[in-house]
N, C-alpha and C positions, 0 to 999 in steps of 0.2 A: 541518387542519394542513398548511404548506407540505412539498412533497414532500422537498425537501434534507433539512429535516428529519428526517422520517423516513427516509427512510437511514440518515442520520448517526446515528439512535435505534438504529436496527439495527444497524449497525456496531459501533458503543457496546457496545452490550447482547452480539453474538454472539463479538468479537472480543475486549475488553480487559477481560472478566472472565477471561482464560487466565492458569493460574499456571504458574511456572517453577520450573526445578530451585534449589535454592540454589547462589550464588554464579555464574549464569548471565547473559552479557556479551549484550547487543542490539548483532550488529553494525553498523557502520558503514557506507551504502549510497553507491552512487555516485548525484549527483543527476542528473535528467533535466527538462531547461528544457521539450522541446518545441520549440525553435528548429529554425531551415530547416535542412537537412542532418545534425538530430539523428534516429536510426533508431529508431525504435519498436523493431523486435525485437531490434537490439543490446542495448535495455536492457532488454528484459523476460532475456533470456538472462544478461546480468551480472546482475541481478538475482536468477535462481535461482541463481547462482553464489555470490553471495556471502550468500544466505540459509544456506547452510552446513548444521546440524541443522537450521533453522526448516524446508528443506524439505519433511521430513515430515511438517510438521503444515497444513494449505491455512489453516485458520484464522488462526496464525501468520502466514502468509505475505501474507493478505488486510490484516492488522493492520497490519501494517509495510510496506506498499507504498506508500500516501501518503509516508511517509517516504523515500521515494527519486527525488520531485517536486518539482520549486520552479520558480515564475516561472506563467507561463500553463499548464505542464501542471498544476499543481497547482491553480491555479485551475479549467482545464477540468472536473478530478476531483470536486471539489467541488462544482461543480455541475452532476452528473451527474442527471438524472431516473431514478427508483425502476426495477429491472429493465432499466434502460437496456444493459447487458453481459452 
C-alpha cells in the first residue's frame, strides 16, 4: 500500500471520527500558500490563534490543519511520507 496512503488512512481513521458539541461552528482559518516570504511560524501561531476551543483538543487541531493550506503547501502536506513530522 502506497505510503500517502496510509497516512491519509490514519488520519481518516484518528481524526474525523471526533464528534462535536451540538450546534458547534468549524472556524474559518487563514490560508498559508507556502510562497517566498510566507513564514511558517507566523502561521502555525495564527493558526493556534484561531483554533479558538479546538485548542484543547491536538486531535482536533491535527484535523483541521490541512484546512489552513492551499497551493504548494498543501500539496507538500499531502505528500508527506508516514512519520515524516
Amino acid at each position: 500500500m502506497h505510503i500517502n496512503l496510509i497516512l491519509f488512512l490514519f488520519f481518516l481513521t484518528t481524526c474525523y471520527n471526533l464528534n462535536y458539541q451540538r450546534g458547534y461552528k468549524i472556524p474559518k482559518f487563514s490560508k498559508f500558500a507556502g510562497e517566498l516570504g510566507d513564514s511558517t511560524l507566523e502561521h502555525v501561531a495564527r493558526y493556534k490563534i484561531e483554533c479558538g476551543d479546538l485548542a484543547i483538543d491536538e486531535f482536533l487541531k491535527m484535523k483541521y490543519f490541512p484546512s489552513s493550506l492551499t497551493k504548494s503547501a498543501f500539496t507538500w502536506f499531502t505528500t508527506l511520507s508516514l512519520n515524516s513530522i
